[in-house]
C-alpha positions as CSV (number, residue, x, y, z in Angstrom):
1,X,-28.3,18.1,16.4
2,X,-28.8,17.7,12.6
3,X,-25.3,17.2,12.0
4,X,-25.4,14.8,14.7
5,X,-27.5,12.6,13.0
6,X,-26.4,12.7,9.5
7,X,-23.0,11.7,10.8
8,X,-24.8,9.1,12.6
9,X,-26.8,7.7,9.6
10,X,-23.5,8.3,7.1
11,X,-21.5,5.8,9.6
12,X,-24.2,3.4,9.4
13,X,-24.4,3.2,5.9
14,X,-20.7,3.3,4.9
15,X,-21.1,-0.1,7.7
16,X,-23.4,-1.9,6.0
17,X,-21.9,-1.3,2.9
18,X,-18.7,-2.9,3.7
19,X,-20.0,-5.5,5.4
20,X,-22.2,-6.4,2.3
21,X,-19.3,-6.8,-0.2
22,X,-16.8,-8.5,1.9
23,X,-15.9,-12.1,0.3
24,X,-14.1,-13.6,3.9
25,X,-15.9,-16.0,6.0
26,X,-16.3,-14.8,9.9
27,X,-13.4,-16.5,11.0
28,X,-11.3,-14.1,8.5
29,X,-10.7,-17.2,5.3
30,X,-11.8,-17.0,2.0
31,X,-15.3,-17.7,1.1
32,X,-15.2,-20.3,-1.6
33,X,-18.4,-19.3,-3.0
34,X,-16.9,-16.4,-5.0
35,X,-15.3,-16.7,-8.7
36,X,-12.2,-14.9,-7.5
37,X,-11.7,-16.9,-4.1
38,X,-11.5,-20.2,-6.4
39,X,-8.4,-19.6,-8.0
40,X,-5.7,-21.0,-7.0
41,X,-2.5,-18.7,-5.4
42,X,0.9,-18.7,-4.8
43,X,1.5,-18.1,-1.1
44,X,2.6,-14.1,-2.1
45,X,-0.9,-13.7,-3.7
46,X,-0.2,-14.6,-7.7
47,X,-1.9,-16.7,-9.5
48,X,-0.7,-20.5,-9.5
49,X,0.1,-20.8,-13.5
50,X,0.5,-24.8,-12.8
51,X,-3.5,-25.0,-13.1
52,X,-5.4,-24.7,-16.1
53,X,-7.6,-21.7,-14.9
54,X,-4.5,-18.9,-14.2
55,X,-3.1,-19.7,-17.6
56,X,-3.2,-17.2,-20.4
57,X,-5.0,-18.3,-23.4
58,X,-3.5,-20.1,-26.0
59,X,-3.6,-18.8,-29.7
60,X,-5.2,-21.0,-31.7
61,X,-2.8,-22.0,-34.6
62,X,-4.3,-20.2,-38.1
63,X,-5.3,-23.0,-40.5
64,X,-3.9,-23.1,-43.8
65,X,-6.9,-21.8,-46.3
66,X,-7.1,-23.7,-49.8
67,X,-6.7,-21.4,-52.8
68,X,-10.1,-22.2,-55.4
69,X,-9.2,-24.3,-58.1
70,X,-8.3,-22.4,-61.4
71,X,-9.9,-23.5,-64.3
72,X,-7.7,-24.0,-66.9
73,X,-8.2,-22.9,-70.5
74,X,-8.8,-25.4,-73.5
């Protein structure tokens, strides 16, 4: 009987905790609330790299640092 119902209360648990963290509306699409459901994909499931927010980061280019001015001797 014990075993019964700690099979019973594990089932329920790993339930709710499923159904807590999924990110899919009822009818089975994306919920648009989510970060991750925002970005834009390819029909295979890659990111879209024609929008701003899939691209990697561009370096910045390195500035050119001035030397300090040498005195020169009288």
């Amino acid at each position: 009987m014990k075993k019964l119902i700690v099979m019973m209360l594990l089932a329920v648990m790993a339930f709710t905790t499923t159904q807590t963290f999924a990110q899919t509306k009822k009818d089975g699409s994306k919920d648009m609330r989510y970060k991750k459901n925002k970005q834009p994909m390819k029909k295979d499931g890659t990111p879209d790299k024609r929008f701003k927010t899939n691209k990697p980061a561009a370096k910045k280019p390195a500035t050119a640092k001035m030397a300090p001015a040498v005195k020169k001797a009288a």
